[in-house]
N, C-alpha and C positions, 0 to 999 in steps of 0.2 A: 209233805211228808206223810207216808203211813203209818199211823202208831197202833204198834201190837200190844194187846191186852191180856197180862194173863196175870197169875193169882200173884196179885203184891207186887207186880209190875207194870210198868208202862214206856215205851222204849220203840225206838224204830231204826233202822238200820238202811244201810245205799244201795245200791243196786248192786255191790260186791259182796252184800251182807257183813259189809262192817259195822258198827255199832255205833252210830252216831249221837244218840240223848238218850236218857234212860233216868226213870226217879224209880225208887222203891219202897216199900212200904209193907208195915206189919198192922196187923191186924189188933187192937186189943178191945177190953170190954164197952158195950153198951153202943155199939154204932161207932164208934170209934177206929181212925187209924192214923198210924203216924208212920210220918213220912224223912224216912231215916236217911235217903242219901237221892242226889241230883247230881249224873255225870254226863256233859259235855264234850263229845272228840275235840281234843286238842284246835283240829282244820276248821271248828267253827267258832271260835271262845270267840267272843268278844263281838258276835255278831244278833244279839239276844236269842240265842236259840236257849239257855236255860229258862228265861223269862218264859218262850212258846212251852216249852216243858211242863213248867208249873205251871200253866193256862191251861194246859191239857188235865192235867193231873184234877187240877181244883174244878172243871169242869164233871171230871168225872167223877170226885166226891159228890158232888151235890146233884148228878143225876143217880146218884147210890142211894144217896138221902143219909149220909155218916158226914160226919165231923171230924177233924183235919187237927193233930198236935204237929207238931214238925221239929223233931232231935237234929235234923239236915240244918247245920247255919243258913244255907242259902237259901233253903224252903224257909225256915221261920222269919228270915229277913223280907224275902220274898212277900208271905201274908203281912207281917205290920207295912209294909210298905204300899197293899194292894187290900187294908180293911175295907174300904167302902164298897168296892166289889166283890168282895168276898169274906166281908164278913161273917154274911150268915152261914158259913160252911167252917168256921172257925172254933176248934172247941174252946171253953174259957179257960181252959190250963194254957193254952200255949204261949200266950201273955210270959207267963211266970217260968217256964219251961228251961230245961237244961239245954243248949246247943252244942254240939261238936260234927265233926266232920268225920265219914269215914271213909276212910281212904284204903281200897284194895287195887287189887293185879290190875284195874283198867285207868291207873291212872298213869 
């Protein structure tokens, strides 16, 4: 896959420029961002392409040198499930953190 980068996204697309995985993310104070939403095309669920997403995503917090909340259910399951590797890119609110899902046009 080739993941394109751009401000508060990360996402790659097929060779028809469909839109295959994408997380998104806002920006808040102190080094910090949270990561609000993890969408999946349908044609690959269940195949851990969210799982590569967030490997992508936390890869590139922590070559940012920022810390990671995640409001995305699937991103904050995703980090307690994946502390010992990425830990240190975890900010200490996320622990305690609100989760929900948001769902728009690309579901």
């Amino acid at each position: 896959m080739n993941w394109i980068y751009e401000d508060n996204r990360i996402y790659c697309k097929d060779e028809k420029g469909e839109l295959m995985a994408e997380a998104t993310f806002v920006s808040k104070e102190n080094g910090k961002i949270d990561i609000d939403h993890v969408y999946v095309n349908p044609f690959l669920r269940g195949q851990g392409m969210a799982g590569k997403t967030m490997t992508v995503v936390a890869e590139y917090v922590r070559k940012m040198g920022w810390k990671a909340t995640a409001s995305c259910s699937y991103a904050n399951g995703w980090f307690m499930k994946n502390q010992d590797a990425y830990g240190d890119i975890m900010a200490d609110e996320i622990r305690d953190q609100a989760v929900s899902c948001k769902i728009d046009g690309n579901h």
